[in-house]
C-alpha atoms as one frame of an Amber mdcrd trajectory, in Angstrom:
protein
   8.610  22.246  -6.594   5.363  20.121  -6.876   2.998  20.432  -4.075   2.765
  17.608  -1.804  -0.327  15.002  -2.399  -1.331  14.577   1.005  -0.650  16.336
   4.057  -0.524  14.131   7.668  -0.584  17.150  10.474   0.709  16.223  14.289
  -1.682  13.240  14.130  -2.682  11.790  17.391  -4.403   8.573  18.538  -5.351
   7.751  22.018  -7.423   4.431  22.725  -9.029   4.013  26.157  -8.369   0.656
  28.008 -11.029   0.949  31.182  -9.556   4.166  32.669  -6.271   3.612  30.813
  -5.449   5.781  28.050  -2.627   4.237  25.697  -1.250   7.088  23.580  -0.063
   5.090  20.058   0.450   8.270  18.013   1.933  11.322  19.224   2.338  14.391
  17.013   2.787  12.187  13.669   3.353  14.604  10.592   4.729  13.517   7.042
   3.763  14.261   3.268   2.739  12.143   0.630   4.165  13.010  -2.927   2.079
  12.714  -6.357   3.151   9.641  -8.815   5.546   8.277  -6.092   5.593   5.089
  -4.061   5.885   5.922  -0.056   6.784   3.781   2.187   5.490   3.633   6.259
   7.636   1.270   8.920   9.026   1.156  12.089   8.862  -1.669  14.944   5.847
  -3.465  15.711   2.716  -1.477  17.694   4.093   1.906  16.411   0.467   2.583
  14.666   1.840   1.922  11.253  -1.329   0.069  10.246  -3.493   2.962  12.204
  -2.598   5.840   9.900  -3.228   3.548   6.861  -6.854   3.455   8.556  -6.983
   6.657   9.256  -6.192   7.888   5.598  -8.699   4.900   4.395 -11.094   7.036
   6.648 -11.763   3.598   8.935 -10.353   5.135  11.689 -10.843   8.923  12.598
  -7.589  10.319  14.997  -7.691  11.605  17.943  -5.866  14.697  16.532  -4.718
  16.537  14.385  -6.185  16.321  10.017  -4.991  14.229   7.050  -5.698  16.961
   3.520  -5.303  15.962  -0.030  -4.684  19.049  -2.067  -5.265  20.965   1.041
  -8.794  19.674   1.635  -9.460  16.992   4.166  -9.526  13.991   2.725 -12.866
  13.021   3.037 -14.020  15.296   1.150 -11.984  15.346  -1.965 -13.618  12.219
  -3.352 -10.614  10.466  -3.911 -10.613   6.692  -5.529  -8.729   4.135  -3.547
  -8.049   0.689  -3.540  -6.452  -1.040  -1.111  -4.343  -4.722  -0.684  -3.866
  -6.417   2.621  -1.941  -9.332   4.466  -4.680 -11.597   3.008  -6.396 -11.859
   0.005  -9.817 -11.659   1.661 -11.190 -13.311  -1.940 -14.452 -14.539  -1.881
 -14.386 -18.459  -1.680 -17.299 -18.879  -3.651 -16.623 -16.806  -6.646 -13.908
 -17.670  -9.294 -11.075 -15.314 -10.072 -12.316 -13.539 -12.885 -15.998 -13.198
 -10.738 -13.847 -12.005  -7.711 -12.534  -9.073  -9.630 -15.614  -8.045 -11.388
 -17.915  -8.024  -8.360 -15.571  -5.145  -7.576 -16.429  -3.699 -11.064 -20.181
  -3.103 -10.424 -21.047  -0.006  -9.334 -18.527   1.497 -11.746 -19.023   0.259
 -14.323 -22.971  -0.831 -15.465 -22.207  -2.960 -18.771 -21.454  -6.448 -18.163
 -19.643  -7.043 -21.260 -17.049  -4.298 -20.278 -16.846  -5.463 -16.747 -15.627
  -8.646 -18.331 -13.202  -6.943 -20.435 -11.749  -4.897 -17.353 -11.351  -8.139
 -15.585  -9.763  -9.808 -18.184  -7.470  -7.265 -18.481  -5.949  -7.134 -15.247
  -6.035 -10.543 -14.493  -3.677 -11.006 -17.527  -1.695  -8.286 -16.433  -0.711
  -9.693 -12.820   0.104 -13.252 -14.572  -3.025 -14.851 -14.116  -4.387 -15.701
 -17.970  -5.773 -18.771 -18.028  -6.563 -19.049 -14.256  -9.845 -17.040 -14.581
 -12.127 -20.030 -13.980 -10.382 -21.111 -10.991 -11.470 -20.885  -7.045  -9.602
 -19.120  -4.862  -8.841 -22.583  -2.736  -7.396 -23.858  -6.045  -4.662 -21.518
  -6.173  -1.260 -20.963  -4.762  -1.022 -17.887  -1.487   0.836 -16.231  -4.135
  -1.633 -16.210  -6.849  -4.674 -15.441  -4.437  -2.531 -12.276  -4.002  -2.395
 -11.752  -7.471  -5.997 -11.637  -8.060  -5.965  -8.864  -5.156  -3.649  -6.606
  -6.899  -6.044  -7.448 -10.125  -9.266  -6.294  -8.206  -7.688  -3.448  -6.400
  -5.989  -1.993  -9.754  -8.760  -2.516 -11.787 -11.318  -0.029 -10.034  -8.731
   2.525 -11.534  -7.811   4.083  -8.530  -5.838   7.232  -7.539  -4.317   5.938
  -4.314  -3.292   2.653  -4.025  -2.892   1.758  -0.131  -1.019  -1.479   0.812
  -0.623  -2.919   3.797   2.059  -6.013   4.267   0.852  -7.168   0.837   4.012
  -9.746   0.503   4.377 -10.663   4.210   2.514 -13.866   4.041   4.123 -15.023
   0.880   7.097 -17.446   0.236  10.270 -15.551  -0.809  10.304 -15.501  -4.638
   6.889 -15.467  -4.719   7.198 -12.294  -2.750  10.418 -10.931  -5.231   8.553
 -12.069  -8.385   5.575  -9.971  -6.972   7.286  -6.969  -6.424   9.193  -6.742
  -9.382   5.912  -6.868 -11.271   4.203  -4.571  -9.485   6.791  -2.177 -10.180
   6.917  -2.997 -13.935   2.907  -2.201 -13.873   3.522   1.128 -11.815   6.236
   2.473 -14.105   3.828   2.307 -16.821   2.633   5.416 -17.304  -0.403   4.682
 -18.757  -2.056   2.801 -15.764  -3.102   3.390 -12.549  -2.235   3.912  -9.645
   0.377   6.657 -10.004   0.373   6.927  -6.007   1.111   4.118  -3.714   1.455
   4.455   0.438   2.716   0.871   1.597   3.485  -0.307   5.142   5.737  -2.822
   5.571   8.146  -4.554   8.559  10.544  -5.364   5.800  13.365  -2.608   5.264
  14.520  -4.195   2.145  11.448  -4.184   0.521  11.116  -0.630   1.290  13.916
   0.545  -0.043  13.380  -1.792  -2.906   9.933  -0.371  -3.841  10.183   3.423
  -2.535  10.815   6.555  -3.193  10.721   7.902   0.133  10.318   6.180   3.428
   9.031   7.473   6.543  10.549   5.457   9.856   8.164   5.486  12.505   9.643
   4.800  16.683   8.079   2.924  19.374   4.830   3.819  21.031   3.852   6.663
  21.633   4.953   7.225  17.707   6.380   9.898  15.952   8.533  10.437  12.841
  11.930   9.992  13.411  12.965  10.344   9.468  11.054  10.823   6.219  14.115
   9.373   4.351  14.464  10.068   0.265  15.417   6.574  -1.867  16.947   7.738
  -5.003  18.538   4.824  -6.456  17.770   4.076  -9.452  15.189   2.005 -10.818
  15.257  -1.130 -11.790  17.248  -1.718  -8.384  19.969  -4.083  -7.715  19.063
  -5.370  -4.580  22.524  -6.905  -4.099  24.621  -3.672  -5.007  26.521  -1.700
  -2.363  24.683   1.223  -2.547  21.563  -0.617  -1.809  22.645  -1.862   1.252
  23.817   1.076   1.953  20.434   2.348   1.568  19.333  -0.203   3.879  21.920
  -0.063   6.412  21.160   4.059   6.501  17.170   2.816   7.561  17.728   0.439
  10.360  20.071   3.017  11.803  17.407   5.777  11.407  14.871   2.935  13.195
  17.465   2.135  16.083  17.848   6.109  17.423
């Protein structure tokens, strides 16, 4: 059995409110499995966002050690990339500018910076939008160029935080679907992928495990194996099944 990527070990967080302490993680411990995609929820407040941080090395814990490969993490020198609520593009820069300012410091030729941009751009639907401003283009497709910049630096760990949340729902399915199609393919990176998400279909949808978080002060209630098979039918019985056996695990 393949050793786990990264290690989470009875993680705590405290913050201090005047001479309140508000304990949001309590003894959190879960693996992270090579060349899967992993899944974090659970309700609203449970810190879900806080160990993305935390692994991003943002936000140190109270408690506790994150390892990849049994070292901590911050000092393994390990490439991530990462894709939030909002596309946080820059409004002056066009699309194909906004993913090659990301480029820079890796790589020094400007002709293969273009290339690399190119590239990906074409690769999350975007050909033939790479002149465009970010206000000139759909929520959807400013999301797009984010998956383009964050894939593009080549990175072993791709973090994601409520990446479709803000989205309409096909552009969220259509989003999704081709994401997947890019991850399968071997040939690209990111083979990892942690992703937090409110959403239990999506989750079971794009994971192959997902850990269920409860309410503050959190702790794992279930790291919970998806094995359907991929590519999912979201409107088969075992997939609501799937889905059915996650809410229950979030309800205890």
């Amino acid at each position: 059995m393949e050793a786990s990527f990264l290690v989470a070990d009875h993680l705590r967080m405290t913050y201090q409110y005047g001479k309140t302490e508000v304990v949001a993680l309590e003894d959190v411990s879960f693996t992270i499995e090579r060349n899967k995609i992993t899944t974090i929820t659970g309700p609203s407040g449970c810190g879900k966002s806080t160990i993305l941080k935390m692994i991003m090395g943002i936000t140190k814990p109270t408690g506790g050690s994150i390892t990849v490969d049994g070292r901590p993490i911050n000092r393994v020198g390990l490439k991530m990339a990462a894709v939030f609520q909002t596309s946080a593009l820059l409004p002056w820069l066009t699309v194909q500018k906004n993913v090659e300012i990301v480029l820079e410091k890796l790589e020094t030729d400007e002709g293969k910076r273009v290339e690399r941009a190119l590239r990906y751009l074409k690769m999350v639907g975007l050909d033939g939008f790479e002149e465009a401003y970010p206000k000139e283009l759909s929520g959807g497709m400013r999301q797009r160029v984010s998956f383009a910049r964050a894939l593009a630096t080549g990175p072993d760990l791709l973090i994601m935080d409520e990446p479709f949340v803000n989205l309409d729902v096909f552009s969220a399915e259509a989003l999704r679907e081709e994401l997947l199609d890019l991850w399968e393919n071997p040939d690209l990176p990111p083979r990892t992928v942690i992703m937090v998400t409110h959403n239990v279909d999506e989750a079971v949808q794009m994971s192959d495990k997902i850990i269920i978080l409860g309410r503050r002060p959190s702790r794992v209630l279930e790291e919970m194996p998806i094995t359907l098979r991929r590519p999912r039918n979201i409107r088969s019985d075992e997939f609501y099944q799937s889905v059915d056996s996650v809410i229950t695990a979030m309800s205890r």
